[in-house]
N, C-alpha and C positions, 0 to 999 in steps of 0.2 A: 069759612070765615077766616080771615085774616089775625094774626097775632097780635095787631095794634087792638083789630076792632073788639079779638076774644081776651084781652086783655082789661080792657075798659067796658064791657060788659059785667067780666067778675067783679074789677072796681065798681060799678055801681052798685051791683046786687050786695057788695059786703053796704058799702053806704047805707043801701035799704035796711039792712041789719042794724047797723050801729043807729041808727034815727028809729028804727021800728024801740030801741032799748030805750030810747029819751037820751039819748047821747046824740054827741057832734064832734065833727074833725072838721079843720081847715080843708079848703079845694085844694093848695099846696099838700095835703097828707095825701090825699086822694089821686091828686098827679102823680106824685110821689111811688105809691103804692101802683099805679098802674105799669109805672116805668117798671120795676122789681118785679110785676109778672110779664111783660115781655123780656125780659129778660130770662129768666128760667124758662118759658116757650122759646127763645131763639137758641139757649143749652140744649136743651130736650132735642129741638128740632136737629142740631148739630150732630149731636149723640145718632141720631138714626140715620142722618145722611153717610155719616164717617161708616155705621156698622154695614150701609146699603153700598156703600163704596168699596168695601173689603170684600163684599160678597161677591160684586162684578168682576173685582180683578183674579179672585180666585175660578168664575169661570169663564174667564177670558184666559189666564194660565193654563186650567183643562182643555179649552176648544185648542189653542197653540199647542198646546201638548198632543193632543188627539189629531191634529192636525199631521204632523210631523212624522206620524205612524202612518197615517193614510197617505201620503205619499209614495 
C-alpha cells in the first residue's frame, strides 16, 4: 500500500472512531490529519532509506577494501 493510500485509510478509521463517539470533524480536519500522516511515513520511510544507504556504502568500502588485497 502506498503512503498516500495508508495514510487515508488511518484517516478514515480514526473518522470511524470519532463518529462511532457521536462526535464530528470538518472534511478539512480530516485532510488536514491525513496530510500529518504522510508525513511522518515519508520521515519514517527516510530514516530507513538513509540507515539502508549507510549500510551499502560500508559494504561497498569492504568489497573495495578486500578487493585491493586480492590483487
Amino acid at each position: 500500500m502506498h503512503q498516500s493510500d495508508h495514510a487515508q485509510a488511518m484517516a478514515d478509521r480514526f473518522r470511524e472512531l470519532v463518529e462511532e463517539s457521536g462526535e464530528s470533524l470538518s472534511a478539512n480536519h480530516y485532510d488536514e490529519l491525513k496530510l500529518i500522516i504522510e508525513a511522518g511515513l515519508d520521515t519514517a520511510l527516510v530514516e530507513v532509506m538513509e540507515k539502508i544507504a549507510g549500510e551499502l556504502n560500508r559494504v561497498a568500502h569492504d568489497i573495495q577494501h578486500s578487493a585491493e588485497f586480492f590483487n
